[in-house]
C-alpha positions as CSV (number, residue, x, y, z in Angstrom):
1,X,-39.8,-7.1,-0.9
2,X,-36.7,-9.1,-0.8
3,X,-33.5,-8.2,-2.2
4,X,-30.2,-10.6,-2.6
5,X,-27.1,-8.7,-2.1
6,X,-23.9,-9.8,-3.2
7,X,-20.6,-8.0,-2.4
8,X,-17.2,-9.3,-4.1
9,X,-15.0,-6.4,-4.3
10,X,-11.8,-7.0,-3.0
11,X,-10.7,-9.2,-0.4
12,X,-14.7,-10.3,1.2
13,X,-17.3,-12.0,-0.3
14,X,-20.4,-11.0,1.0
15,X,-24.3,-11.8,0.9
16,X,-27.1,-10.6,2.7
17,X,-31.1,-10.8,2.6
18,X,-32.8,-6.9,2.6
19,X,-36.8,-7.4,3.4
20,X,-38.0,-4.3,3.4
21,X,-40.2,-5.0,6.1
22,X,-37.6,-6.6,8.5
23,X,-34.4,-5.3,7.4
24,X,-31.4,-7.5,7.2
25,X,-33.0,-11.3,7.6
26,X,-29.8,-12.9,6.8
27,X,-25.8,-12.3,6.5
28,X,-22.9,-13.8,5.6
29,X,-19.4,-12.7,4.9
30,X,-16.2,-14.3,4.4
31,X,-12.6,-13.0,4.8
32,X,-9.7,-13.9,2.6
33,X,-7.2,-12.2,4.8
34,X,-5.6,-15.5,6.2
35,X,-4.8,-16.3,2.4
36,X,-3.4,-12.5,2.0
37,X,-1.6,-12.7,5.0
38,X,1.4,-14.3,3.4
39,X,2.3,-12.1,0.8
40,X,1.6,-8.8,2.7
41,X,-1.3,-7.4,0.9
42,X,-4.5,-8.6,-1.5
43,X,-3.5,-10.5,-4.1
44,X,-5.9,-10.0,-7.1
45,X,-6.0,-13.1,-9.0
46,X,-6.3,-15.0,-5.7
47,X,-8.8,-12.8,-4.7
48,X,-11.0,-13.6,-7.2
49,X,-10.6,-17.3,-7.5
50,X,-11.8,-17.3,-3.9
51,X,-14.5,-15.4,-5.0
52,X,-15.7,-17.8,-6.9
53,X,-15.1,-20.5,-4.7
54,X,-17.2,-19.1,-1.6
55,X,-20.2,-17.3,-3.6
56,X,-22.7,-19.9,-3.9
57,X,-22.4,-21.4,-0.7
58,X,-22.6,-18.4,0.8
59,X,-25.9,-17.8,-1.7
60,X,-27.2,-21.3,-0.2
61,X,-26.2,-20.6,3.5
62,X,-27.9,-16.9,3.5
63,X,-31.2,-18.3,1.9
64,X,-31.1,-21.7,3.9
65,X,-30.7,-19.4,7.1
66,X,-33.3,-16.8,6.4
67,X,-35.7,-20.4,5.1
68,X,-36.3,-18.4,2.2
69,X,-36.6,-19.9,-2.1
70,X,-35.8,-18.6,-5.3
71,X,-39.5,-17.4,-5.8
72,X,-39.5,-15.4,-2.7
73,X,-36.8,-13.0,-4.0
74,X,-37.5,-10.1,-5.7
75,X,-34.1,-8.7,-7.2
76,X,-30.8,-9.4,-7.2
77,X,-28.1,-6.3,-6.2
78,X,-24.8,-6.9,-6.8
79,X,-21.7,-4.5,-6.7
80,X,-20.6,-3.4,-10.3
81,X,-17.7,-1.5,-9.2
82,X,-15.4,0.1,-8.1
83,X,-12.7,-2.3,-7.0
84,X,-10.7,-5.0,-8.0
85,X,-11.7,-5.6,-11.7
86,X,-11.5,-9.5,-11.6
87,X,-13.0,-9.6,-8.3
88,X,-16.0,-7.2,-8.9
89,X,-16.4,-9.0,-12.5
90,X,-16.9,-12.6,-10.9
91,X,-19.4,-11.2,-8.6
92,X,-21.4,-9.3,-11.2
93,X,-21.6,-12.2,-13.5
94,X,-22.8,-14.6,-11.1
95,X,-25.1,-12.0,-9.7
96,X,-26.5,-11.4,-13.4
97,X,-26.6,-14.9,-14.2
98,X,-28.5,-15.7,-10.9
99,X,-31.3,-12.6,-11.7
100,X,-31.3,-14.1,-15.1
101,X,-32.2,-17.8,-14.0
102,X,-34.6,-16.9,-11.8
103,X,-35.9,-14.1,-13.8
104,X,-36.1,-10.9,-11.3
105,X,-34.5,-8.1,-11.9
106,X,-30.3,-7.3,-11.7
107,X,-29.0,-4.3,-9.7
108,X,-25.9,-2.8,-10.4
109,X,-24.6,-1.2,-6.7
110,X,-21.7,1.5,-7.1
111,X,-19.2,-0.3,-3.5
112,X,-18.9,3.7,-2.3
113,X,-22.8,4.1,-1.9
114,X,-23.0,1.0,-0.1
115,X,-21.0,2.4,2.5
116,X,-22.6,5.7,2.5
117,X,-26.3,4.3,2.8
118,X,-24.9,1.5,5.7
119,X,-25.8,3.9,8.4
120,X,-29.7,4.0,7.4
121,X,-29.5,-0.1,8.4
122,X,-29.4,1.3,12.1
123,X,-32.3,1.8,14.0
124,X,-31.4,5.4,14.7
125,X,-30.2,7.1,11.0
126,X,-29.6,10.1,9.4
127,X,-32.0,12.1,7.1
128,X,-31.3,14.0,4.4
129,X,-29.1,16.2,3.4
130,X,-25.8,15.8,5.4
131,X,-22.1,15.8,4.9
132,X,-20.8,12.1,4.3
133,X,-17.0,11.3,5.2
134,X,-15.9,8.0,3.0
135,X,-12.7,6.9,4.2
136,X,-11.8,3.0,3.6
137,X,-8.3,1.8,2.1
138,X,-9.1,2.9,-1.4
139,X,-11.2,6.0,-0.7
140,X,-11.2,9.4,1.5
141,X,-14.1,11.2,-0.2
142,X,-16.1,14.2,1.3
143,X,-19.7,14.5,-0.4
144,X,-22.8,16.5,0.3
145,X,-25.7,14.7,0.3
146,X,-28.5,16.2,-0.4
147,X,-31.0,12.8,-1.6
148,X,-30.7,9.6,-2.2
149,X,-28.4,9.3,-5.8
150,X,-27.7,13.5,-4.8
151,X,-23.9,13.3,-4.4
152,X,-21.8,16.8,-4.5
153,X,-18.6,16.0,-4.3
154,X,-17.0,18.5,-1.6
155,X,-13.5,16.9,-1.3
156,X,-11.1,13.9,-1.8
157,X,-7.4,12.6,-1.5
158,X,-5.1,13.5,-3.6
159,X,-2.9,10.6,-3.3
160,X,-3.2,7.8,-0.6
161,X,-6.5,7.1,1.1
162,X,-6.4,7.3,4.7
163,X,-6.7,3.4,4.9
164,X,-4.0,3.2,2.2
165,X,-2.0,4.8,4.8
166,X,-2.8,3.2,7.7
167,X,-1.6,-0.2,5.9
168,X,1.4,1.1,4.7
169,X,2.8,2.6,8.1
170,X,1.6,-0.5,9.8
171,X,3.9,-2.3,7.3
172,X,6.8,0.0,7.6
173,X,6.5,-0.8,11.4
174,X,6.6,-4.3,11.2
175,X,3.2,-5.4,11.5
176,X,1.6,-8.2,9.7
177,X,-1.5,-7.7,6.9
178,X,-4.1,-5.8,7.3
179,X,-2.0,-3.4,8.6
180,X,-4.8,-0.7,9.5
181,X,-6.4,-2.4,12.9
182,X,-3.1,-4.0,14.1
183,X,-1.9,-0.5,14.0
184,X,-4.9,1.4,15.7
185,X,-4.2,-1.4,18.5
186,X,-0.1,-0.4,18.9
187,X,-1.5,2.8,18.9
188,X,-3.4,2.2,22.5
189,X,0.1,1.3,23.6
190,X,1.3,4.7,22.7
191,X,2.2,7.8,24.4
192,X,0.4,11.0,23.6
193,X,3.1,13.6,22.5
194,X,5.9,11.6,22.3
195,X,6.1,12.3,18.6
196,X,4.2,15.6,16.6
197,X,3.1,14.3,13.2
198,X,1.9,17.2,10.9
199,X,-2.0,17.5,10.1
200,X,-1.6,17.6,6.0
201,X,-3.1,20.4,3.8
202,X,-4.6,21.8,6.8
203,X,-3.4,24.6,6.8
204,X,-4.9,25.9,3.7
205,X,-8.3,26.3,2.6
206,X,-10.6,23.6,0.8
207,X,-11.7,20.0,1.4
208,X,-9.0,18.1,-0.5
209,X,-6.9,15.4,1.2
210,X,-3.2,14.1,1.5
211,X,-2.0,11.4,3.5
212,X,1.4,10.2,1.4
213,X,3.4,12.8,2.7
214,X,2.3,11.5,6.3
215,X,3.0,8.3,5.5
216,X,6.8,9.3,4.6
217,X,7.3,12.0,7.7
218,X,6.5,8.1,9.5
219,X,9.0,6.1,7.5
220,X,11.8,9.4,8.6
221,X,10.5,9.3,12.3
222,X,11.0,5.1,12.4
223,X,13.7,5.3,10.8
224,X,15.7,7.8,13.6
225,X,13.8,6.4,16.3
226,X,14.8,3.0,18.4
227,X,13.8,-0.5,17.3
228,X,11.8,-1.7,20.8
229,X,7.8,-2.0,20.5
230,X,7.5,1.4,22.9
231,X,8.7,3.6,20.3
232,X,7.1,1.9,17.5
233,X,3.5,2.1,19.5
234,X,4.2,6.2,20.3
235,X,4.8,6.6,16.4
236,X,1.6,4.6,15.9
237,X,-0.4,6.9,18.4
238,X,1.0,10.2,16.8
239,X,0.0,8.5,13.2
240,X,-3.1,7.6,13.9
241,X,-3.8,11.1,15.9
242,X,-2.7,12.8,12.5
243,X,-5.0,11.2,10.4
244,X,-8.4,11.6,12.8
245,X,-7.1,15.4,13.6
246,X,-6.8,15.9,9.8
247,X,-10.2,13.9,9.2
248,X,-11.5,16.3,12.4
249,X,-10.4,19.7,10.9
250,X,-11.8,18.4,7.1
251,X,-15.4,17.3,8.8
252,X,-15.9,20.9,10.0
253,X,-14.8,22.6,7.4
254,X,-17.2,20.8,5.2
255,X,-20.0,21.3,8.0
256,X,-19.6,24.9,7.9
257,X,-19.2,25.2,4.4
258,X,-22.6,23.6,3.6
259,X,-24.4,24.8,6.6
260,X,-25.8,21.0,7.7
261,X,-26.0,19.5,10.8
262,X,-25.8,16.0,10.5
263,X,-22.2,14.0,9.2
264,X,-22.3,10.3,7.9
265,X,-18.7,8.0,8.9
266,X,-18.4,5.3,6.5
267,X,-15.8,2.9,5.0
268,X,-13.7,0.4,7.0
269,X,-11.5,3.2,8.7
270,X,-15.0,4.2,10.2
271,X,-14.4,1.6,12.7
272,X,-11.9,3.1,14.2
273,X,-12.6,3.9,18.0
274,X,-10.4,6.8,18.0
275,X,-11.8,8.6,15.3
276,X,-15.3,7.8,16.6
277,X,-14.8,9.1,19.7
278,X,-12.8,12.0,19.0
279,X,-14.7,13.0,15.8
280,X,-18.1,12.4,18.3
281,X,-17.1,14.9,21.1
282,X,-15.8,17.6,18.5
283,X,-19.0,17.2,16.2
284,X,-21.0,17.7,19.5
285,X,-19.4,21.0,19.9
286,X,-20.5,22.0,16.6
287,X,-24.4,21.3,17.4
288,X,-24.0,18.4,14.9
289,X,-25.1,15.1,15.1
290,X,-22.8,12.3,13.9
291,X,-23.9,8.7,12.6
292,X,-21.7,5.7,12.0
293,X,-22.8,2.0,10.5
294,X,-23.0,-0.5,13.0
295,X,-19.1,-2.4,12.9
296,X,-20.6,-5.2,11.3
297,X,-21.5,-2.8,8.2
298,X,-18.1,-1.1,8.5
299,X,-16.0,-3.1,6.4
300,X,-17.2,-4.7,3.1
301,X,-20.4,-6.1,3.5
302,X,-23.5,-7.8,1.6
303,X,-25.6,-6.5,3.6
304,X,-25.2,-2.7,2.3
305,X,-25.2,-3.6,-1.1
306,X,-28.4,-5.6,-0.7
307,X,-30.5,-2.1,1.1
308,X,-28.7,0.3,-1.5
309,X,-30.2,-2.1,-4.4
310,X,-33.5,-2.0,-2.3
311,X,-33.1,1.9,-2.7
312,X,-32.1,1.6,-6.8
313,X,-35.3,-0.7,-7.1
314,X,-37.6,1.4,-5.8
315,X,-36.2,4.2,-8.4
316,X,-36.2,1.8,-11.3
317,X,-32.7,1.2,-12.3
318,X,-32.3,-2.7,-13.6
319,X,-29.3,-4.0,-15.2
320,X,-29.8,-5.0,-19.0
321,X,-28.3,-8.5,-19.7
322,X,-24.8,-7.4,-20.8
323,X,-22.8,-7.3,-17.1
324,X,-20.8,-4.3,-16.4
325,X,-17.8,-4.2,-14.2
326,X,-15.6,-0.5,-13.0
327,X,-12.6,-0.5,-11.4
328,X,-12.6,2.8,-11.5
329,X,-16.9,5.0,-11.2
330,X,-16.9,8.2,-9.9
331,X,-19.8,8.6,-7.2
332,X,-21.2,11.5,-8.9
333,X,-22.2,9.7,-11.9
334,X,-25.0,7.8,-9.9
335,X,-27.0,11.7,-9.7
336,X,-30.3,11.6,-10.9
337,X,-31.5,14.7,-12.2
């Protein structure tokens, strides 16, 4: 079985090739953060003209690559949300207009459950149930999962998402767009201790998030502190040490609360090495196994949409012809009963 994944979100546009007996035969993705770049930030309504631009030869170059035709595929996944309204919408409706033309079925792919089946693309991967930690620049979500389409939702941000804040320190340093990785790099420049961020709603019980208050306790800090890259790359270490001890404490909380033993990082901020390796060596403490996608599947991807519409065939849920777009779909509305 074959399945066409299509991924148009926000600022990526992404396709991939599922086979269920190969995995991932083919992959493309294509970044608009060059166009981005000049105005600081994604830009929606260049977003999705972009989108439109890049689709179908991406389509082309994906089938060309994996030498496989229309007939050969068997659905078409696509993500219906959530995200960028005009961006998801021009993905959806070429998606559904593609199914439609070559008559297979359409697959509507909530973006969040992409990233939290992109770990079961690696050769090693978890098995049900575990504790999944979402955390990209629009989400920071804590869920129990106890099946495929069985999400509890432990735990979210109350304001900005950890990515959210990542971009927006970065920006209040200096840094160029996307903010996030250009930090976490600074942050290798820093020194450890230099500066003591708080750990947010720590301590208190329960699994919600905040990260805007972190964000402003940086903006006071750079403020006071001296304009020279040193000091700007010790705030960036005790930000980013912040959020991946706050992330830490949240993990285990959750861990213990639901008594599993296995924790799924996904979401672009996934790809950060210090949270990986930090979150890895305090999760081993715990008995607990952690899994991560591979960095390819961190960030918004084709290829996660096309295995979590592999995963929506198999339980039977097609797309009529009228095309549905959500900026805004809570996870938890995906449970099947």
């Amino acid at each position: 079985m074959k399945i066409l994944g299509i991924e148009t979100s926000c600022d990526e546009t992404g396709v991939a090739l599922y086979d269920s007996a190969k995995g991932i035969i083919a992959d493309a993705l294509y970044s608009q953060i060059a166009m981005h770049n000049d105005y600081g930030g994604v830009v929606p309504e260049l977003a999705s003209r972009d989108h439109v631009r890049k689709l179908l030869p991406l389509v082309k170059e994906v089938m060309t690559g994996a030498d496989v035709r229309p007939d050969d595929i068997d659905a078409v996944a696509y993500t219906a949300g959530p995200g960028l309204l005009g961006a998801v919408l021009v993905g959806a409706s070429f998606a559904r207009s593609l199914a439609y033309g070559w008559d297979v079925p359409a697959i509507a792919v909530h973006h969040m459950e992409g990233h939290l089946l992109a770990p079961m693309l690696e050769s090693v991967h978890p098995e049900f149930p575990f504790v999944a930690l979402l955390v990209s620049g629009g989400h920071t979500q804590l869920y129990q999962v106890n099946d495929f389409s069985q999400y509890i939702l432990l735990g979210e941000s109350l304001d900005d998402a950890a990515g959210e804040a990542f971009d927006k320190t970065a920006k209040l340093l200096g840094l160029d767009y996307p903010g996030g990785p250009l930090l976490s790099a600074l942050a290798k420049k820093g020194r450890s201790g230099i500066f003591k961020f708080p750990r947010p709603m720590t301590d208190r019980p329960g699994l919600d998030l905040s990260f805007s208050g972190l964000k402003t306790f940086a903006a006071n800090t750079i403020s006071k502190s001296d304009d020279n890259m040193q000091s700007k790359a010790d705030i960036a270490r005790a930000f980013e040490e912040a959020v991946v001890d706050t992330l830490i404490i949240k993990c285990r909380r959750a861990l213990i609360q639901t008594e599993l033993k296995s924790l799924v990082i996904a979401g672009g901020v996934s790809a950060n090495h210090r949270l990986r390796d930090k979150m890895s060596a305090e999760m081993e403490k715990m008995g607990v196994t952690v899994f991560y996608p591979g960095q390819a599947y961190c960030t918004d991807n084709g290829a996660m949409i096309a295995y979590a519409g592999y995963r929506r065939y198999l339980a039977g849920h097609f797309e009529p012809l009228a095309i549905r777009a959500k900026a805004r779909w809570p996870l938890a509305e995906l449970n099947i009963i």
